[in-house]
KEZABA-260221 format. One line per field, with one value per residue (C-alpha): residue number from 1; residue in one letter; x, y, z. Coordinates in pm, 1 decimal. Layout:
BEGIN
seq = NUM|...
type = a|...
X = X|...
Y = Y|...
Z = Z|...
// end
This chain:
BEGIN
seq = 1|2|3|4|5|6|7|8|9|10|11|12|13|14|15|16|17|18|19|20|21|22|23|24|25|26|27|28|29|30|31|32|33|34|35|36|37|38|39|40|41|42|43|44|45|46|47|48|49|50|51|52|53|54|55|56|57|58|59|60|61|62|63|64|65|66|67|68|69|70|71|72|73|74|75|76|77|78|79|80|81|82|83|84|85|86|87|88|89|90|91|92|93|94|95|96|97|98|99|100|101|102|103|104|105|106|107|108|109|110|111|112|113|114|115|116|117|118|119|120|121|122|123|124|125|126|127|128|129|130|131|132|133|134|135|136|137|138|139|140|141|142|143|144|145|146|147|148|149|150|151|152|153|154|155|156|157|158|159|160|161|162|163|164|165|166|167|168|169|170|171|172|173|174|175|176|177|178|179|180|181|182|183|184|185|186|187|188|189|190|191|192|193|194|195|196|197|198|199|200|201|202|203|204|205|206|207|208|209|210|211|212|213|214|215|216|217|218|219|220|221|222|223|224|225|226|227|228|229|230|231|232|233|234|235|236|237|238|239|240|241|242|243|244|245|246|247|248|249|250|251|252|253|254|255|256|257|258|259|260|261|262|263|264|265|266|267|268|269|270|271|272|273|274|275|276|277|278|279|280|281|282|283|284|285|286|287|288|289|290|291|292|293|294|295|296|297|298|299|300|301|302|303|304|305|306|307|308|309|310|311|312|313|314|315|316|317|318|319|320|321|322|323|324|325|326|327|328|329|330|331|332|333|334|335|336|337|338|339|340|341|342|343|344|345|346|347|348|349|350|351|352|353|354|355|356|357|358|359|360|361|362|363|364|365|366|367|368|369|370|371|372|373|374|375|376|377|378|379|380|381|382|383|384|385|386|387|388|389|390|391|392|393|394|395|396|397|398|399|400|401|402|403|404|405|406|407|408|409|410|411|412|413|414|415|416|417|418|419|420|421|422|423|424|425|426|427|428|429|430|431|432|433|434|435|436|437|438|439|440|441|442|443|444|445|446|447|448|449|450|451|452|453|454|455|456|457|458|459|460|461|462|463|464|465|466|467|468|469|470|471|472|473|474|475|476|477|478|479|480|481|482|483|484|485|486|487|488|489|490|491|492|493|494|495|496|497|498|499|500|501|502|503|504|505|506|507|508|509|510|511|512|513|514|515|516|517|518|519|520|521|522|523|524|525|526|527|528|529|530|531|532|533|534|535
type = x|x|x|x|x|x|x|x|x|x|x|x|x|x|x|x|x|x|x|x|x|x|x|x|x|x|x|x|x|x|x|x|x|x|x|x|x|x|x|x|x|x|x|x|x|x|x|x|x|x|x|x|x|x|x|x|x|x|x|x|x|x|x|x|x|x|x|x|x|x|x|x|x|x|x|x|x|x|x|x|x|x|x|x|x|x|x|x|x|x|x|x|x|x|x|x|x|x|x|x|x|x|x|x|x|x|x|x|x|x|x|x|x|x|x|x|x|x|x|x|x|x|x|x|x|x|x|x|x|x|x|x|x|x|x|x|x|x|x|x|x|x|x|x|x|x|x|x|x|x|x|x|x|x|x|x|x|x|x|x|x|x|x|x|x|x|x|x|x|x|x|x|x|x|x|x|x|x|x|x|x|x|x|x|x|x|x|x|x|x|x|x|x|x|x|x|x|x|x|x|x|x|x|x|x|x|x|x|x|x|x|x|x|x|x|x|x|x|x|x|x|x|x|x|x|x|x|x|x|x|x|x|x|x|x|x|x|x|x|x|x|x|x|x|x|x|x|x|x|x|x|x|x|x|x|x|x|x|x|x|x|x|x|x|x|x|x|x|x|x|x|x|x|x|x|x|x|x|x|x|x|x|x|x|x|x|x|x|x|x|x|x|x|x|x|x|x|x|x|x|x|x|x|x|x|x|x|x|x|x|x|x|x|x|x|x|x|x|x|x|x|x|x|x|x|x|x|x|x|x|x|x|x|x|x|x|x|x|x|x|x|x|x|x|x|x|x|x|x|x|x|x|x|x|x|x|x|x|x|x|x|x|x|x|x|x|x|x|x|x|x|x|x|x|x|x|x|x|x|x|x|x|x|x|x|x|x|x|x|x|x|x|x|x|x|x|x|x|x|x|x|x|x|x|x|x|x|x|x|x|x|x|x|x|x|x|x|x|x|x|x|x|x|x|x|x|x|x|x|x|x|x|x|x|x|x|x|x|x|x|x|x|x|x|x|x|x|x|x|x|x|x|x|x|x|x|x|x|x|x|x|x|x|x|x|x|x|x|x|x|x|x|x|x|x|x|x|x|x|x|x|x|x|x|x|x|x|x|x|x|x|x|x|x|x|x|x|x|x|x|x|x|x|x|x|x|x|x|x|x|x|x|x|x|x|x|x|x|x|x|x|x|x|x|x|x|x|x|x|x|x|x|x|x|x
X = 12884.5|13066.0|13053.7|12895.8|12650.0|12571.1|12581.6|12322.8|12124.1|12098.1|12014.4|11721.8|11627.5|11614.3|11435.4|11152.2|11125.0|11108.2|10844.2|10618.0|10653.9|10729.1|10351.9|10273.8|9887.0|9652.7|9520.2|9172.6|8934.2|8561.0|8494.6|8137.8|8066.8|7849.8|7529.0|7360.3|6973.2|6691.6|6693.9|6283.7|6367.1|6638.6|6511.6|6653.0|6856.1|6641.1|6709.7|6643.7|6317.9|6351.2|6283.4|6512.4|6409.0|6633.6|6771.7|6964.3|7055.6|7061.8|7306.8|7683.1|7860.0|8262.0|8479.4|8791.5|9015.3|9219.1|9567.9|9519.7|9489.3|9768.2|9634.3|9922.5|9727.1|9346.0|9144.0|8807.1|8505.9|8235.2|7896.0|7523.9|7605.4|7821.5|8143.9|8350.3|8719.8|8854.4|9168.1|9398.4|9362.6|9741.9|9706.2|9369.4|9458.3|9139.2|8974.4|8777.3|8516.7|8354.1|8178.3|8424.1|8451.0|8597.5|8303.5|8536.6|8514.3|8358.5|8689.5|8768.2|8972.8|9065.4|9315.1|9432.5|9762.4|9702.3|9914.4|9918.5|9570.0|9421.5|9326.3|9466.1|9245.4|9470.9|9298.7|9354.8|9517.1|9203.5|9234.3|8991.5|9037.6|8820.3|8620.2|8355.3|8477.5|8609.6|8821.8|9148.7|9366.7|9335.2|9619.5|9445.6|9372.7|9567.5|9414.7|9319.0|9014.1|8863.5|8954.6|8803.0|8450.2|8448.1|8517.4|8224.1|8004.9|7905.6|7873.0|8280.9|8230.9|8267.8|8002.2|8136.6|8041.5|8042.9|8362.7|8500.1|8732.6|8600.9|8692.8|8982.2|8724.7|8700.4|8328.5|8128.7|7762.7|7562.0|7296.2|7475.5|7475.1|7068.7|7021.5|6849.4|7084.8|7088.8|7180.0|7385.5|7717.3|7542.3|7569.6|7653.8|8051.8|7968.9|7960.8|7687.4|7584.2|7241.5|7468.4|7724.5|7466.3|7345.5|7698.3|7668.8|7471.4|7641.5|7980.6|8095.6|8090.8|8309.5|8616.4|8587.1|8897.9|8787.0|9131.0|9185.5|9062.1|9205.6|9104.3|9173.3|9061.3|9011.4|8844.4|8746.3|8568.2|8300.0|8143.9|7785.7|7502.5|7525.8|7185.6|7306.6|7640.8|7414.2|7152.4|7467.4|7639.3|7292.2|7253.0|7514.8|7412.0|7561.7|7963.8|8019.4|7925.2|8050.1|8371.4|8520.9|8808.4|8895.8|8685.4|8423.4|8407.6|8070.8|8061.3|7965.6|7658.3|7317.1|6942.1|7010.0|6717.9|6720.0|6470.4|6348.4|6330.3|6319.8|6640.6|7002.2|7316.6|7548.1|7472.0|7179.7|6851.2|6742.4|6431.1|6257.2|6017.5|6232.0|6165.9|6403.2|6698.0|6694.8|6652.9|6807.6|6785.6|6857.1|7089.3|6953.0|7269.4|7562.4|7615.2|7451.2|7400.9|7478.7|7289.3|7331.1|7171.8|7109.7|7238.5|7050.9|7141.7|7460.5|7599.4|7592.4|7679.3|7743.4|7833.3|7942.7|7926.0|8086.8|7996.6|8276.7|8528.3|8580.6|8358.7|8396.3|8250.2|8200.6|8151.3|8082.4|7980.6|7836.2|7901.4|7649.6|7884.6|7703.9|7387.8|7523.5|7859.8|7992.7|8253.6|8298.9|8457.4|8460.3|8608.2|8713.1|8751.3|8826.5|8833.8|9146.9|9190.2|8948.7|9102.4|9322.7|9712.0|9824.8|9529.2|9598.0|9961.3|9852.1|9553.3|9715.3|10052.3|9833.8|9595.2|9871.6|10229.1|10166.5|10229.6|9875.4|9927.5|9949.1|9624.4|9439.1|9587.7|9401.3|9105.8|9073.5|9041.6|8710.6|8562.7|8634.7|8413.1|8145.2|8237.3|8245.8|7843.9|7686.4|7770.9|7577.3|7276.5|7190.0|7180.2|6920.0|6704.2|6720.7|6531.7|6209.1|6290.9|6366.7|6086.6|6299.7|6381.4|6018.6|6100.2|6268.9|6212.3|6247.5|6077.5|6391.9|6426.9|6794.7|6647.9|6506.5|6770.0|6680.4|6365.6|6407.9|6602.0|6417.1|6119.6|6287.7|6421.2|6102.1|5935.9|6250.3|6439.5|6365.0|6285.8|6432.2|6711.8|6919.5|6832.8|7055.0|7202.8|7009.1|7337.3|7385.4|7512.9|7218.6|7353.1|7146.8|7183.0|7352.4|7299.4|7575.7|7755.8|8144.6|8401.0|8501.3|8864.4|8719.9|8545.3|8892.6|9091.9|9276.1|9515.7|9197.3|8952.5|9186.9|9550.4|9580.5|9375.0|9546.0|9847.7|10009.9|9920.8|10050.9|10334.4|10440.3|10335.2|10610.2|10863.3|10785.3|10819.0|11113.6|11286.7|11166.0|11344.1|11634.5|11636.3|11560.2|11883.1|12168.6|12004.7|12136.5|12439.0|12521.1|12509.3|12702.0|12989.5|12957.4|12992.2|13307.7|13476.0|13504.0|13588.1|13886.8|13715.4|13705.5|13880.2|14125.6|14011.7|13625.9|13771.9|13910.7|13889.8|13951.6|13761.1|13555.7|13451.8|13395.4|13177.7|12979.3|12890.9|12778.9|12512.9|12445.2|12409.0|12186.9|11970.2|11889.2|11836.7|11542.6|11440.5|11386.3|11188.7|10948.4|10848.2|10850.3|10639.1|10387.1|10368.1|10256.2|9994.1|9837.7|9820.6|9676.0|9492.2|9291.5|9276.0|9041.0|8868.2|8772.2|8959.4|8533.5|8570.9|8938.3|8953.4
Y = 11863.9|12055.0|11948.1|12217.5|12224.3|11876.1|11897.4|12254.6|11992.0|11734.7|11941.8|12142.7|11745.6|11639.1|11998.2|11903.3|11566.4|11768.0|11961.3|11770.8|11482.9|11602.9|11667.5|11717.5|11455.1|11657.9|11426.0|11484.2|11561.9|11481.2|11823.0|11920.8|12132.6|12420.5|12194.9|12080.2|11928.0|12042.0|11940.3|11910.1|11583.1|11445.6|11131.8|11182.4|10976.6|10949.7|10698.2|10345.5|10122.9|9946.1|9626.6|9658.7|9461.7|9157.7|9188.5|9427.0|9358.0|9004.2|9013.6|8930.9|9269.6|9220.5|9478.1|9411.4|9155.9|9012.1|8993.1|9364.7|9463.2|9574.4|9339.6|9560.3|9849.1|9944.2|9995.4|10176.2|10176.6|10324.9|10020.8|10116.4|10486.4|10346.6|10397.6|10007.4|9927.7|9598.4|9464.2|9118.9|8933.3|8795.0|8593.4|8403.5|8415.4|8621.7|8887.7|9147.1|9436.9|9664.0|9987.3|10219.3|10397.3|10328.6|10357.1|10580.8|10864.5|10773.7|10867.0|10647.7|10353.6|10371.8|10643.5|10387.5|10044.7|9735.3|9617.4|9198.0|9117.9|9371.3|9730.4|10047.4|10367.4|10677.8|10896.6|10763.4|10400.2|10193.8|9809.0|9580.3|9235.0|9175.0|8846.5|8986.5|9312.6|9356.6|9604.2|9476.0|9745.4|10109.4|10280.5|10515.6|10244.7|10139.4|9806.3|9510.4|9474.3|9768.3|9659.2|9334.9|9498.2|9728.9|9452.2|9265.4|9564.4|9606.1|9960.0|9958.1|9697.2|9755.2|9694.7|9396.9|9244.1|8877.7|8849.1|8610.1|8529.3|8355.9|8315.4|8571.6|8799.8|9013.0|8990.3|9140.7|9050.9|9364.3|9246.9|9404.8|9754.3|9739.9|9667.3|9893.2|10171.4|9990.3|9678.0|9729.0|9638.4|9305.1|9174.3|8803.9|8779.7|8425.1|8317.9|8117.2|7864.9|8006.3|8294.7|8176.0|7998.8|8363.9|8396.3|8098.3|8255.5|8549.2|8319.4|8202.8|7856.1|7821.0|7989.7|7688.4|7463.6|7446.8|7341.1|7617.5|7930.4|8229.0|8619.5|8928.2|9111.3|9515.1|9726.2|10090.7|10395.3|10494.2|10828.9|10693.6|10501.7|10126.4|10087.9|10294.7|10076.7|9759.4|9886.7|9963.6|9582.1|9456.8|9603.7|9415.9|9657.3|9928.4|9761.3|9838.5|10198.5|10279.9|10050.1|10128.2|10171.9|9964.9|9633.8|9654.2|9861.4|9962.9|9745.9|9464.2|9645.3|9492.2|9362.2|9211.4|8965.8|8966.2|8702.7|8682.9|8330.5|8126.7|8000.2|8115.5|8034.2|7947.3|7813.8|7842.8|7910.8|8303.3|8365.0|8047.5|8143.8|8399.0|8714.5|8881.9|8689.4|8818.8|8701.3|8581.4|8700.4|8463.4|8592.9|8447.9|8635.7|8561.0|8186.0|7835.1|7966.9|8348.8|8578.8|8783.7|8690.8|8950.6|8795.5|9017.4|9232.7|9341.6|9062.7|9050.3|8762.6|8797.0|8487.9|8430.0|8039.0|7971.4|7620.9|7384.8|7658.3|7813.6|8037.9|8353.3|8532.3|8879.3|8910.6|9223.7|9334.5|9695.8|9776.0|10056.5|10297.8|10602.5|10758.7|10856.8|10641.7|10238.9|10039.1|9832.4|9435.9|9251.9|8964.6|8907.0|8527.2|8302.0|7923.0|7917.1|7566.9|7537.9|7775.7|7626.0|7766.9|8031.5|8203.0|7980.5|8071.7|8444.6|8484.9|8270.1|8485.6|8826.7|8705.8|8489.7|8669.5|9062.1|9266.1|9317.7|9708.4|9689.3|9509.8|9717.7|10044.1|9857.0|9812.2|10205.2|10258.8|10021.2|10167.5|10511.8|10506.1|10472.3|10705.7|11008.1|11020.7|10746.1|11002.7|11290.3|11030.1|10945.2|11364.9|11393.6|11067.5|11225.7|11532.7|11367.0|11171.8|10844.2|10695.8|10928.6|10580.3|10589.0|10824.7|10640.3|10516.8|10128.6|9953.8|9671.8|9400.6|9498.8|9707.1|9393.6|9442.2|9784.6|9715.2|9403.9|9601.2|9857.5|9737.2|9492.4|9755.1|9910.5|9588.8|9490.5|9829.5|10154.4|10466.0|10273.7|10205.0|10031.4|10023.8|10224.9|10121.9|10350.8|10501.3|10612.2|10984.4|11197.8|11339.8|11456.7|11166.1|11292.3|11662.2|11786.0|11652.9|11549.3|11761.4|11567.4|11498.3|11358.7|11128.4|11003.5|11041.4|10679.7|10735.5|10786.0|10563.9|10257.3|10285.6|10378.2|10072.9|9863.1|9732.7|9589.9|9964.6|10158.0|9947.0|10010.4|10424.5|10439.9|10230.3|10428.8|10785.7|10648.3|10572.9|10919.1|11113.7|10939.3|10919.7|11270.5|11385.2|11097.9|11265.7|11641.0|11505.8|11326.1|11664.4|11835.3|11580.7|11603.8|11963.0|11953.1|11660.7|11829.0|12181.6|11945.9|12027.4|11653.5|11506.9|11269.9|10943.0|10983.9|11000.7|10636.2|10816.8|11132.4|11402.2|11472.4|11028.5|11155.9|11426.7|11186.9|10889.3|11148.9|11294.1|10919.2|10849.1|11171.5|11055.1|10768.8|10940.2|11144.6|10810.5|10657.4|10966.6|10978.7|10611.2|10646.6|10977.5|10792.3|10478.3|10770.7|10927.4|10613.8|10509.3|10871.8|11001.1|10889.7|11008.3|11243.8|11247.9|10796.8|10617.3|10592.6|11001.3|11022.7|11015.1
Z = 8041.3|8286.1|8625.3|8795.2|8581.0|8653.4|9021.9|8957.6|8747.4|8979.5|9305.9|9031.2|9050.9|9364.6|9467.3|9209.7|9323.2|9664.1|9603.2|9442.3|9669.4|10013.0|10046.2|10427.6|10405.7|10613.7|10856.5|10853.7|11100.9|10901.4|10930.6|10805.9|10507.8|10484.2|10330.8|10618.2|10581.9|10830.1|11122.1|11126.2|10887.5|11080.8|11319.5|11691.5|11858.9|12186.3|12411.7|12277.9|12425.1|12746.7|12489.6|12178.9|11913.6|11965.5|11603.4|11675.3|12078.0|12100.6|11839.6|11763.3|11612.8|11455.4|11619.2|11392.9|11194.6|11475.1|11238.9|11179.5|11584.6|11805.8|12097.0|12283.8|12335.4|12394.2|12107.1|12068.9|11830.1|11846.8|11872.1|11832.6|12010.1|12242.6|12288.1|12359.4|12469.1|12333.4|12388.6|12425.7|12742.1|12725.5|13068.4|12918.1|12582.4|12492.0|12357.8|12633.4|12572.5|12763.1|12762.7|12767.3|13099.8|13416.0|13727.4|13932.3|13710.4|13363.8|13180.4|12870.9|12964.5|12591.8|12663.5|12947.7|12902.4|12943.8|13235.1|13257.0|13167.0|13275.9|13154.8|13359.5|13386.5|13247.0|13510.9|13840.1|13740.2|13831.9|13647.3|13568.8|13431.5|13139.4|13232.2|13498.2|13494.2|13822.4|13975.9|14066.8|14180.1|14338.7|14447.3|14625.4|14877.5|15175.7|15269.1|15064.1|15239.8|15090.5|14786.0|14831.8|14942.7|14653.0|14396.4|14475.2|14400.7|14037.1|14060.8|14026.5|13775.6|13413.6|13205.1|13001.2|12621.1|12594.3|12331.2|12122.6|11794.4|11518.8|11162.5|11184.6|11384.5|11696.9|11793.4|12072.8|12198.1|12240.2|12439.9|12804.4|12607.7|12561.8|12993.0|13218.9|13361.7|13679.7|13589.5|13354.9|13549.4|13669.2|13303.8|13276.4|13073.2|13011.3|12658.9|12681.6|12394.9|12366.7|12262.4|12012.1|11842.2|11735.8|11611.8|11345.6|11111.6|11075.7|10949.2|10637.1|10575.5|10320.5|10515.6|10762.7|10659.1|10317.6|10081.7|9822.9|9953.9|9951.9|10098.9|10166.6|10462.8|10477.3|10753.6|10743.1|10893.2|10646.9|10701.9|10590.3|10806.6|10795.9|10649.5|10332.7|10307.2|10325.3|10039.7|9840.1|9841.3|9804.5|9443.4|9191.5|8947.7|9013.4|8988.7|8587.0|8627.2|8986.9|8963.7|8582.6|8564.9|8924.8|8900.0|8655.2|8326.0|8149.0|7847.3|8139.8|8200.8|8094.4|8279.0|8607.4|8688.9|9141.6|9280.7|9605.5|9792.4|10066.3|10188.6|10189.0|9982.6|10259.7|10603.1|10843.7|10606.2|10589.2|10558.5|10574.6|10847.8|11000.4|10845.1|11113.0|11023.7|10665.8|10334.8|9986.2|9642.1|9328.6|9068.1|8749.7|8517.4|8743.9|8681.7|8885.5|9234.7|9221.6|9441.2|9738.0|10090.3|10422.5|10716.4|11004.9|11105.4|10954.1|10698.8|10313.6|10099.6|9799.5|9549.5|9226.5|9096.7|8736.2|8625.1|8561.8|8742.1|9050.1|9271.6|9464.5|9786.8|9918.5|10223.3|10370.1|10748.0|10802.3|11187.2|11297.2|11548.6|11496.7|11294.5|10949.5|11025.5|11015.4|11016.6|10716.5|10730.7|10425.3|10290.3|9982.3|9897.8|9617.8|9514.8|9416.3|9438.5|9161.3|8915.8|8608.6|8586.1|8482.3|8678.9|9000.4|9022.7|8996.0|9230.1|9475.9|9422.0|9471.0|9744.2|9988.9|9928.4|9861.7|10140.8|10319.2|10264.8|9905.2|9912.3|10119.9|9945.6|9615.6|9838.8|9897.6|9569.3|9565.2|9847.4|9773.2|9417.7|9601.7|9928.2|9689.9|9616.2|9869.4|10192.4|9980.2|9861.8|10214.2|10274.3|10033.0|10102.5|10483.5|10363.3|10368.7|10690.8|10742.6|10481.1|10190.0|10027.9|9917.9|9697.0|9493.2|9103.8|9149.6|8769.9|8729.8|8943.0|8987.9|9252.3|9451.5|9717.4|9757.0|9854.0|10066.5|10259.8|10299.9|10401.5|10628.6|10794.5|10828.8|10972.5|11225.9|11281.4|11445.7|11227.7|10898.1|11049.8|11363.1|11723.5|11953.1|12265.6|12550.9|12646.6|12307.6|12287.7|12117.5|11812.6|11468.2|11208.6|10890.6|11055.1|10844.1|10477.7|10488.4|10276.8|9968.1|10140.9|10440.5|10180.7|10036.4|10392.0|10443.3|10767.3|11049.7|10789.0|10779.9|10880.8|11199.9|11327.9|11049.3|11190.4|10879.7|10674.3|11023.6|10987.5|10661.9|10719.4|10988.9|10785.2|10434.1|10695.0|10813.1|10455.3|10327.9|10614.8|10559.1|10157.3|10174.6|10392.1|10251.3|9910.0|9994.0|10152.0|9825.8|9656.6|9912.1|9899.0|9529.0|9526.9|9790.0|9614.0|9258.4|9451.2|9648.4|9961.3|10117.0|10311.2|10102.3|10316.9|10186.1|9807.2|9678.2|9304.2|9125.4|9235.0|8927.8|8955.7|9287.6|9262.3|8952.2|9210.3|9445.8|9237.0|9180.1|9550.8|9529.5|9218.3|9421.9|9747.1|9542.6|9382.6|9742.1|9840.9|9575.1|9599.9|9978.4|9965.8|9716.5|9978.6|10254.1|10023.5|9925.8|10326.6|10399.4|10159.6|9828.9|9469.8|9290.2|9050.4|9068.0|8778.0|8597.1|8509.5|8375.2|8040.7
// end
């Protein structure tokens, strides 16, 4: 083959791989469609009783996975309507929350640094130190005396959330976020033990130094309510026709007998004359001990016991930030420990030395079957208001979940679903449907508060800028060197061996691109149509 022809061949190559890799991943904003649902149906989200139910307030809420959080920065989520800072407390070795604004001028101290342990204002370079909240510095002052006065009011106090880490976990206690206006600032940052022992049901037993466990942890921004994400991990029936193709596949499908009784699988008893902490449903098809249990008011157990071999978990929290949106926590563990080789080797291979991006990218996948129709169920069950789930054609008990839930939610929640904080923004629940993409979008959902999968984003960005330009440089040189056109000290062969390890150097330039572009889009943005329609 003539040369130039080879070099013409190779750039064709590299211009393909180009083009149909060097997508520019819209980052998305969630805007809203066109289909919106009247607003006569939608409930209101008017300021909260002076009394929350104490589900829902006195109650521990997971923020994030602590491995996963840049503890160098302030991060923000969105809790109950209310907008909360967290961040790492280097000098105490802590997590710290608080409502996010500083008292000077309500802006968001999540736009602020964190200087020491404390966090710094962006507007006017206020800090606070996250244990009681007080102001430590103002610039604007001359004296320290003024300082000292204003400190000991807790009107320049933050409002502060009782926080702590457990099991991997970033939690928050939102019972300061349900006070009176007034005395909101006065909240106690204690962690009391009246307190954390409102945090122990909510946990996992079995992740508690238990030999021969293994997980995998994955957080993301789901653009449906909490309640609907709950009602969705509650029903196992819906896995071989929702997951084919991912984790399931429909020849699995068949009855699935769902029991309600008294007691829980794991930990603290639910339901055993607590109706508000929840309640347990027996699995009679899914092996000795299989079910799925509601830990109030945002945990989901899920458990799957095979006699004689090992067992698995799936844990899942559904954090309520605002109407029609969550965060979503789960865990995914496995006995490992009990599992015979080869299947031991491999589970404990995928689960303890893949690259946590890889997993979570897998993850996405999961989640994003069901993302693609749950957002657009809870539109139409919000037609009729928040009693639409009454609508519904429930004759199996497979749909015993459902309607624990449902009517638990009824009995313990507020219009069907959570209790907002009183400084919750007001805002039309589900006023508007999400655009398919927003539905798939990965980089606002997950990665950018993922620090392994924002890791690997900038390092896969970084490899594709430079693959991309050593690739046309390759082809350049190539193109010089078999015209005689380079220098004689970059040549060590004869220009046409040249010119042929060039376009190598190029080929795998445009290799390196490609894999790197395919590492960005499965970090930003999801596929369509879900593996259960192809084919």
């Amino acid at each position: 083959v003539p040369l130039p022809a080879l070099q013409m061949w190779a750039l064709t190559l590299f211009a393909l791989f180009a083009s149909q890799r060097t997508v520019a991943y819209p980052r998305y904003s969630w805007t809203k469609s066109q289909t919106r649902v009247p607003t006569s149906s939608l409930p209101s989200l008017a300021a909260a009783p002076e009394e929350a139910p104490a589900t829902w307030s006195s109650s521990w809420y997971p923020l994030a996975f602590a491995a996963y959080t840049d503890g160098t920065k302030p991060q923000r989520l969105t809790l109950l309507g209310t907008e909360v800072v967290f961040w790492r407390d280097v000098e105490a070795d802590a997590w710290r929350a608080a409502v996010d604004e500083c008292p000077h001028r309500l802006a968001p101290l999540s736009e602020g640094r964190l200087v020491g342990g404390c966090i710094e204002c962006p507007y006017h370079g206020w800090q606070f130190e996250g244990g009681q909240g007080s102001c430590t510095r103002i610039p604007q002052f001359e004296d320290a005396e003024n300082l000292g006065r204003l400190a000991s009011n807790s009107r320049s106090s933050l409002v502060v959330l009782p926080t702590v880490e457990r099991q991997g976990i970033i939690w928050c206690f939102a019972e300061p976020l349900f006070g009176l206006a007034g005395t909101l600032g006065e909240a106690d940052p204690q962690v009391e033990a009246s307190k954390l022992s409102a945090l122990e049901p909510l946990l996992v037993d079995v992740l508690d130094g238990r030999p021969g466990i293994s997980k995998v942890d994955y957080s993301r921004d789901l653009p449906m309510d909490a309640t609907t994400l709950l009602e969705n991990v509650l029903d196992p029936a819906h896995l071989p026709f929702t997951h084919h193709g991912t984790i399931s596949n429909r020849a699995k499908a068949g009855p699935v007998t769902l029991t309600r009784r008294q007691g829980d699988m794991e930990g603290p008893a639910v339901g055993s004359g607590q109706p508000e902490a929840g309640f347990a449903l027996d699995r009679t098809s899914g092996g000795v001990g299989s079910g799925v249990a509601f830990k109030a008011p945002n945990c989901v157990v899920s458990v799957t016991r095979r006699p004689g071999s090992f067992s698995d978990w799936n844990v899942v929290y559904a954090v309520p930030t605002s109407p029609g949106e969550c965060r979503l926590l789960v865990r995914v563990v496995f006995e490992t420990g009990a599992m015979a080789n080869p299947q031991r080797v491999l589970f404990e291979a995928l689960f303890n030395k893949s690259p946590a991006w890889a997993l979570h990218a897998n993850n996405h996948r999961v989640i994003e079957d069901d993302n693609i129709f749950l957002h657009r169920q809870e539109q139409n069950v919000l037609v009729a208001g928040h009693l639409g789930w009454r609508r519904f054609v429930l004759p199996t008990s497979a749909d015993a979940g459902t309607v624990a839930l449902r009517q638990w939610l009824e009995s313990h929640g507020e219009r069907g679903g959570p209790a907002w904080s009183p400084r919750a923004r007001r805002m039309a629940r589900g006023a508007a449907g999400a655009a398919r993409e927003d539905l798939i979008e990965r980089r606002r959902a997950h990665t950018e508060h993922c620090s392994a999968c924002s890791g690997a984003l900038s390092r896969a960005e970084a490899v594709k800028s430079a693959s991309g330009v050593s690739a046309y440089l390759a082809l350049v040189l190539s193109a010089s060197a078999s015209a005689g056109l380079v220098p004689p000290w970059i040549i060590t062969w004869g220009a046409p061996q040249s010119a042929l390890a060039y376009i190598g150097l190029s080929l795998c330039g445009a290799v390196a691109h490609a894999l790197a572009s395919d590492v960005i889009k499965r970090l930003t943005v999801g596929e369509y149509p879900p593996p259960r329609n192809r084919g």
